[in-house]
C-alpha positions as CSV (number, residue, x, y, z in Angstrom):
1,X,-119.6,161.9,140.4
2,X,-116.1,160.6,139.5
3,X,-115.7,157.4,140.9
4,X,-112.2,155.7,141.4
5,X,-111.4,152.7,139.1
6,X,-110.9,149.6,141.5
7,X,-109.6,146.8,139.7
8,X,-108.5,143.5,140.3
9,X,-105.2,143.3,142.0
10,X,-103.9,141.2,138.7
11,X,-105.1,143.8,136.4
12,X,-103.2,146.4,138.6
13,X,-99.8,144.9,137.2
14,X,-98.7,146.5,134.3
15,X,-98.2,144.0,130.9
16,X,-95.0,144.7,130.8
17,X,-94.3,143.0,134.1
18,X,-95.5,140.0,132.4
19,X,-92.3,139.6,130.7
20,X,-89.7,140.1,133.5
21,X,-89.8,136.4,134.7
22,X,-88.7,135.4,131.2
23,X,-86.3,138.2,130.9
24,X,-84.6,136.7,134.1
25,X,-84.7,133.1,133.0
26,X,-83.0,134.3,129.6
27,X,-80.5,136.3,132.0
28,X,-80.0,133.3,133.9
29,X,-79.3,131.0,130.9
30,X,-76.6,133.0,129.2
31,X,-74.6,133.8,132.0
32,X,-74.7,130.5,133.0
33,X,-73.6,129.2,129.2
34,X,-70.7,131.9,129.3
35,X,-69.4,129.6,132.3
36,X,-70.2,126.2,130.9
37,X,-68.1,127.6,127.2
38,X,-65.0,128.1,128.6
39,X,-64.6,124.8,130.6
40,X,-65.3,122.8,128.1
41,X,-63.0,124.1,125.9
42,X,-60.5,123.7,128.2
43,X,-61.2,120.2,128.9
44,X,-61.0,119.4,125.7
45,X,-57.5,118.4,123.6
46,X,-55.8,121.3,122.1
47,X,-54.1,120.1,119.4
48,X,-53.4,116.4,118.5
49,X,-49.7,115.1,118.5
50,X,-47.3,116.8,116.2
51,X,-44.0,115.4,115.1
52,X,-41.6,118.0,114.2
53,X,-39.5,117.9,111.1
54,X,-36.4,119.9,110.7
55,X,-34.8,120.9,107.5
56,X,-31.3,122.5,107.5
57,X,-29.7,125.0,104.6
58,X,-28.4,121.8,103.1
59,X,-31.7,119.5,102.8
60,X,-30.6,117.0,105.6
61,X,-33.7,116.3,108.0
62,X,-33.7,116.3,111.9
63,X,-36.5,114.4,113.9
64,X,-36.0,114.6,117.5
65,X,-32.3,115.0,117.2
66,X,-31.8,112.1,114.8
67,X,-30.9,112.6,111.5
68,X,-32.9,110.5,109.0
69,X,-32.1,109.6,105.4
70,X,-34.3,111.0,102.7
71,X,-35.4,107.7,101.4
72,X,-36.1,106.5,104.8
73,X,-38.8,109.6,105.8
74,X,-41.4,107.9,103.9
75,X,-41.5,104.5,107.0
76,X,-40.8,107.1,109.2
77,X,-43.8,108.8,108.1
78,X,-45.5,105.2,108.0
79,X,-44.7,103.9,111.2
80,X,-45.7,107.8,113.3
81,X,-49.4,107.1,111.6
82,X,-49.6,103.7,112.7
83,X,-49.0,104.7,116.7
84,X,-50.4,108.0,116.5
85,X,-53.3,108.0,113.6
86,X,-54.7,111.5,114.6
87,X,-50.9,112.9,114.6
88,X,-48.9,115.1,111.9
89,X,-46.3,115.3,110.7
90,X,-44.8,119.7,110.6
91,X,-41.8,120.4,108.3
92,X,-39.9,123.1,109.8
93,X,-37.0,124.2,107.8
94,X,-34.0,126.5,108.6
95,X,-34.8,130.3,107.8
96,X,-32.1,129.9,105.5
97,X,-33.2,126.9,103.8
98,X,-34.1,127.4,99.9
99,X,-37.6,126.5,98.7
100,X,-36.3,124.1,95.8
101,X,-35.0,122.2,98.6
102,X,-38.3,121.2,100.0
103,X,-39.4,119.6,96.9
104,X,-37.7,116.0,97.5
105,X,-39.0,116.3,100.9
106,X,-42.3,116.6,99.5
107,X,-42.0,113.9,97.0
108,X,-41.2,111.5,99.5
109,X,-44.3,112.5,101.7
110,X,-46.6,112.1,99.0
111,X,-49.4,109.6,99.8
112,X,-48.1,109.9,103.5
113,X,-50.2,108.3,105.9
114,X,-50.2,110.9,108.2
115,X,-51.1,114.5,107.3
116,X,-47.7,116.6,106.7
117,X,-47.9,120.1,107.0
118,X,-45.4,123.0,106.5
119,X,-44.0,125.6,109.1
120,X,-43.3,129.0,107.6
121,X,-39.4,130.2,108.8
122,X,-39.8,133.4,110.7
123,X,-39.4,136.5,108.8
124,X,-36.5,138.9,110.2
């Protein structure tokens, strides 16, 4: 005589079921780092300050409208690390402005305080 099987109600549950509660939490955790991600990036600083350095066709530098002497860039420079010492300083020259042009630029950044770093023209 076959007799049914009665078994504890535990054993009932399959062993699989075992791992749902774990499955959630895991479910739980990652949606709930995919919200914490984005606000902290965005509650954190972007990009430090930049100070913009123009160069026109003819070599003469721009910063914020002023025009500055080559020999005076390098204080410049000085003076921009000394109140902003996480700031740069970007050379942007002219589309039109030829490479060699750059290189007394250059020399007078060299041991710059503050980290210089070059803007590409835009291609036509």
């Amino acid at each position: 005589m076959n007799r049914p099987c009665h078994r504890h109600p535990l054993q009932a549950v399959d062993e699989g079921a075992y791992w749902l509660p774990l499955a959630d939490v895991l479910l739980v955790l990652i949606a709930f780092c995919a919200l914490l991600v984005p606000i902290r990036t965005a509650t954190t600083p972007l990009m430090t300050s930049i100070l913009p350095v123009r160069i026109d066709p003819r070599g003469n530098l721009t910063i914020q409208g002023r025009s500055i002497p080559l020999d005076r860039l390098a204080v410049v420079a000085a003076a921009y690390a000394s109140r902003q010492p996480d700031g740069r300083l970007r050379l942007v020259p002219a589309a039109q402005t030829h490479w060699g042009s750059l290189r007394p630029v250059l020399t007078a950044l060299q041991g710059s305080p503050a980290p210089v770093e070059l803007k590409l023209p835009e291609s036509p």
